[in-house]
Backbone bond lengths (Angstrom), bond angles and torsions (degrees), N, CA, C in turn:
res aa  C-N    CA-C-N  psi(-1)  N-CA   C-N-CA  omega(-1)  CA-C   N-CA-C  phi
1 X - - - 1.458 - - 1.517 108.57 -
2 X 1.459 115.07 126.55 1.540 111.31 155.85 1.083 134.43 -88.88
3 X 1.404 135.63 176.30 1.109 120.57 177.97 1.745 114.06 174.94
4 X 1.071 118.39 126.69 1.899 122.97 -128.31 1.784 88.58 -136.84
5 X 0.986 94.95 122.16 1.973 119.15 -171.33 1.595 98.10 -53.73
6 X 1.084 149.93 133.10 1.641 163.78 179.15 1.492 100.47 -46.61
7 X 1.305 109.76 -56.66 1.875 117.06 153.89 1.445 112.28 -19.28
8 X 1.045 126.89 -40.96 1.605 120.30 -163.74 1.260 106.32 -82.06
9 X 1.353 153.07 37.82 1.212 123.85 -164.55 1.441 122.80 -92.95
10 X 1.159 126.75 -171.13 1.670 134.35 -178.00 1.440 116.96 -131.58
11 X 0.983 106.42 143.96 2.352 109.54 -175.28 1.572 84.49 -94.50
12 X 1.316 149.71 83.81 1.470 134.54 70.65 1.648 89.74 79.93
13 X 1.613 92.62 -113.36 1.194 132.34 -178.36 1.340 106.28 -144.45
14 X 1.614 114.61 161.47 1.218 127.64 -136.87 2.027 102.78 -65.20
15 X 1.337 118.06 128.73 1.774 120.84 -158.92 1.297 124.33 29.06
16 X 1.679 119.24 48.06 1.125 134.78 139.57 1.622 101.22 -116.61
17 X 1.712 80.51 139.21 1.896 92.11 -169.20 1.374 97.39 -139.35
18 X 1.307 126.76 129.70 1.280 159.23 166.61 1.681 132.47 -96.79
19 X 1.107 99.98 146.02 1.974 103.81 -155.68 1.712 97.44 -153.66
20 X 1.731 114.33 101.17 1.325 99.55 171.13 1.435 112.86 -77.61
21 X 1.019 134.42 150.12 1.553 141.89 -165.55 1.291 100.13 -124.90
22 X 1.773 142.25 -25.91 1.336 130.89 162.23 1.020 102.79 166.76
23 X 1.622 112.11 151.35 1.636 127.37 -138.04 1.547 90.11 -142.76
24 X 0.951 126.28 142.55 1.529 127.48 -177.84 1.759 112.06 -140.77
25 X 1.471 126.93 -160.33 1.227 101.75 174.69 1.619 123.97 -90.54
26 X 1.363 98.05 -6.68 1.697 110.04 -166.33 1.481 101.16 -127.02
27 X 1.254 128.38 -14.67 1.344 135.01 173.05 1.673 145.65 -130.88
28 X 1.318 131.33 133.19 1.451 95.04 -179.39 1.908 112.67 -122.83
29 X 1.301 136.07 -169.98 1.286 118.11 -175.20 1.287 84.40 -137.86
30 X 1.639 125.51 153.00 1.257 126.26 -172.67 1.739 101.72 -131.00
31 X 1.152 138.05 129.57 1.748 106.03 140.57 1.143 130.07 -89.18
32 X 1.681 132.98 155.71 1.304 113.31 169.96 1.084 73.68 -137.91
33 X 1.846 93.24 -172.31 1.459 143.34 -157.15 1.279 124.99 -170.96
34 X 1.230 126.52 108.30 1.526 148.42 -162.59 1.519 100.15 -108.22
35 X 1.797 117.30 109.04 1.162 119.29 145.38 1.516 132.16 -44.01
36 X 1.293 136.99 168.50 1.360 123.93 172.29 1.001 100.19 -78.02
37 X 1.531 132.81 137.75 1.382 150.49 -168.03 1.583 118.07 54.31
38 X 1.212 115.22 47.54 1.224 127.69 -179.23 1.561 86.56 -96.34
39 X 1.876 101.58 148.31 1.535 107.86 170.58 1.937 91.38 -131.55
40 X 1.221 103.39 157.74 1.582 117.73 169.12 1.706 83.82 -115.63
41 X 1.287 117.37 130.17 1.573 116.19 177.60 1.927 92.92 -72.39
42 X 1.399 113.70 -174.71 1.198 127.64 167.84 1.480 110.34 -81.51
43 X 1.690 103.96 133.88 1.195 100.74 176.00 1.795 94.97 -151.06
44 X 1.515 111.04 -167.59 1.664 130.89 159.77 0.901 101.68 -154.59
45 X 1.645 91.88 172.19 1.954 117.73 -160.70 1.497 96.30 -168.42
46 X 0.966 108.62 157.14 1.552 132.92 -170.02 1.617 104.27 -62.14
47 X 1.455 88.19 -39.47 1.744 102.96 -160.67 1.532 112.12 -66.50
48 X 1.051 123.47 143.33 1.723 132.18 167.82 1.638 104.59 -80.51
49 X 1.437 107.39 122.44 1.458 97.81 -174.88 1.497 96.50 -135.67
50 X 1.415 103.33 129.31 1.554 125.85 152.39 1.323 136.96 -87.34
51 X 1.282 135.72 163.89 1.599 106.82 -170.29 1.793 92.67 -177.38
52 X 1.525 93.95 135.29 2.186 90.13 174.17 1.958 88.83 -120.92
53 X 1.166 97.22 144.06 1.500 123.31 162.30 1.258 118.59 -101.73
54 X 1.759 114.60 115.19 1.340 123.83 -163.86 1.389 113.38 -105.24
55 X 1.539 105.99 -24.79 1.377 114.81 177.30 2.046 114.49 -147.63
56 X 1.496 92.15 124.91 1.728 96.02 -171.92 1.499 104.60 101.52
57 X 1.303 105.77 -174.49 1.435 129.75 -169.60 1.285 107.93 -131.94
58 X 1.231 145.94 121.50 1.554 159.41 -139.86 1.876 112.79 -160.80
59 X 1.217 84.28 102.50 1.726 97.91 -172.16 1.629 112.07 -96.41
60 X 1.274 118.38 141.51 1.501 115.21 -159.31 1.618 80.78 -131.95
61 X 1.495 91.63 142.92 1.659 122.32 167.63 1.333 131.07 -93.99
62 X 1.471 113.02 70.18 1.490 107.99 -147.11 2.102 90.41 -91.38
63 X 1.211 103.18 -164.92 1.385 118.33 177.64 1.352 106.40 -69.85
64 X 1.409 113.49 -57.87 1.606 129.06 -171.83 1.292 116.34 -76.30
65 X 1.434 130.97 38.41 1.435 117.67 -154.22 1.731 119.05 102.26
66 X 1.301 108.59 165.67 1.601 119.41 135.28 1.147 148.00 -54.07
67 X 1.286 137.09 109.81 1.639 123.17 147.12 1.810 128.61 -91.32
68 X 1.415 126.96 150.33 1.387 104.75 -168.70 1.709 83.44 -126.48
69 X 0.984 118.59 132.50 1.868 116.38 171.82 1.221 97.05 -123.06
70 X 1.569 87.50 132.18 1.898 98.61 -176.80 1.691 100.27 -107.70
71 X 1.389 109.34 177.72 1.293 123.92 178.62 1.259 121.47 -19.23
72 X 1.391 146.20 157.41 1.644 117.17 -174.31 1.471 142.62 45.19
73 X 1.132 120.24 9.08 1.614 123.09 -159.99 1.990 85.37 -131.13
74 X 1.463 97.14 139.33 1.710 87.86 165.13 1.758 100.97 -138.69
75 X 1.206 108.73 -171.57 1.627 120.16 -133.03 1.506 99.00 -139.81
76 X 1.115 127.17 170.13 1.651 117.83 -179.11 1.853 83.91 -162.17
77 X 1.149 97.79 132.94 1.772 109.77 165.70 1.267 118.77 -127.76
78 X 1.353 112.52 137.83 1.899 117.51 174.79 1.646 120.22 -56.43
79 X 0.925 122.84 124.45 1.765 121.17 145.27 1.732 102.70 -24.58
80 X 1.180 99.48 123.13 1.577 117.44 157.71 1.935 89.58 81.91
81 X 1.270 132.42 -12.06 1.390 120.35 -167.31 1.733 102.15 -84.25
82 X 1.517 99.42 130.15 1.489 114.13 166.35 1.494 119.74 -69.62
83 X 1.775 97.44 122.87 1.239 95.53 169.07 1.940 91.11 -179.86
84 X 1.834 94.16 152.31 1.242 129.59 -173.83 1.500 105.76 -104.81
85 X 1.565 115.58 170.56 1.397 107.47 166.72 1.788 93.20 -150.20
86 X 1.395 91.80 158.60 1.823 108.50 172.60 1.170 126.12 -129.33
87 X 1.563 137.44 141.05 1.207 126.42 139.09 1.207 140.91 -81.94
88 X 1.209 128.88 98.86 1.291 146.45 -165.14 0.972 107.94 -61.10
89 X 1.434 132.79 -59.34 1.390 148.41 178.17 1.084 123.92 -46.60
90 X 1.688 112.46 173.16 1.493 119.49 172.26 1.555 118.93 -97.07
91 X 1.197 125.22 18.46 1.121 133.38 179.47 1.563 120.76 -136.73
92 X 1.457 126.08 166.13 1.528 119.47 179.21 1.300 86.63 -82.38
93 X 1.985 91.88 149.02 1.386 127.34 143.65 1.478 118.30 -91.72
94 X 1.574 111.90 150.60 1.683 114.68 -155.90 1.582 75.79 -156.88
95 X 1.443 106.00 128.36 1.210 134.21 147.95 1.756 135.88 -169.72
96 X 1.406 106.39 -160.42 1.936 87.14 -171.55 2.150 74.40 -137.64
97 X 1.784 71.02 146.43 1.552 91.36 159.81 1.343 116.58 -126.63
98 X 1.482 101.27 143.50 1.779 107.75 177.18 1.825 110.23 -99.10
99 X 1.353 116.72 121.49 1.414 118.51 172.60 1.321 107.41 -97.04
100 X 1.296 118.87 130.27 1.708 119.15 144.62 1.527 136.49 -134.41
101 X 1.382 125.16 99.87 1.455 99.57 21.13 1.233 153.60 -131.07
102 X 1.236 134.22 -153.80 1.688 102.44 -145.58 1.801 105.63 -68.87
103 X 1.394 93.35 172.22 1.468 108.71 -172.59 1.537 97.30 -145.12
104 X 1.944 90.48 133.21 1.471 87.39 -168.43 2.080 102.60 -112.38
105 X 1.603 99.80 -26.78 1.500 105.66 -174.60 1.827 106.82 -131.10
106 X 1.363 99.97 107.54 1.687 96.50 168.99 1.529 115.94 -19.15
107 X 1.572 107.65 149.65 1.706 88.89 156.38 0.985 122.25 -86.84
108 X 1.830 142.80 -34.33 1.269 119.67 148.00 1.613 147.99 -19.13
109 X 1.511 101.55 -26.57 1.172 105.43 -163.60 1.880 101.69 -103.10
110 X 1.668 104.87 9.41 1.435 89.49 -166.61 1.745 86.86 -122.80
């Protein structure tokens, strides 16, 4: 098992910052963090990703519309399904995402 100190993180894309926290064989755990007006453009990935938002409001760009998940509320996305996310707000968003399976480098970022 790995597993990489919250300290470590990576800019993503421009004030979105990312921190893998532990990678297993079938799964991985991520944290992020969304500046105010941070965008993740639209993208897909193989991976099935789940995810809870503990702090802020975090709006996702799916195909069908919007979803916005606020503090406490978490989210589930398809393998291969398009979708972006935003911070709308004036404050950071902070939460963890679960990949399976695991995912170690955005594809944007590679």
């Amino acid at each position: 098992m790995e597993r990489v100190p919250l300290s470590e993180t990576t800019e993503a894309v421009e004030n979105v910052h990312l921190a893998q926290l532990a990678a297993g064989e079938e799964m991985s755990v991520q944290h992020f963090e969304f500046e105010p007006g941070a965008t993740v453009p639209k993208h897909d990935h193989h991976h099935e990703q789940t995810g809870f938002v503990y702090e802020g409001e975090l709006t996702f760009l799916l195909e069908d519309g919007e979803r916005t998940v606020s503090a406490g509320e978490s989210y589930a996305i398809a393998g291969e399904e398009l979708h972006g996310a935003e911070n709308r707000g004036e404050s950071v968003v902070r939460g963890v995402d679960i990949f399976s399976p695991p995912r170690s480098n955005p594809d944007w970022a590679e």
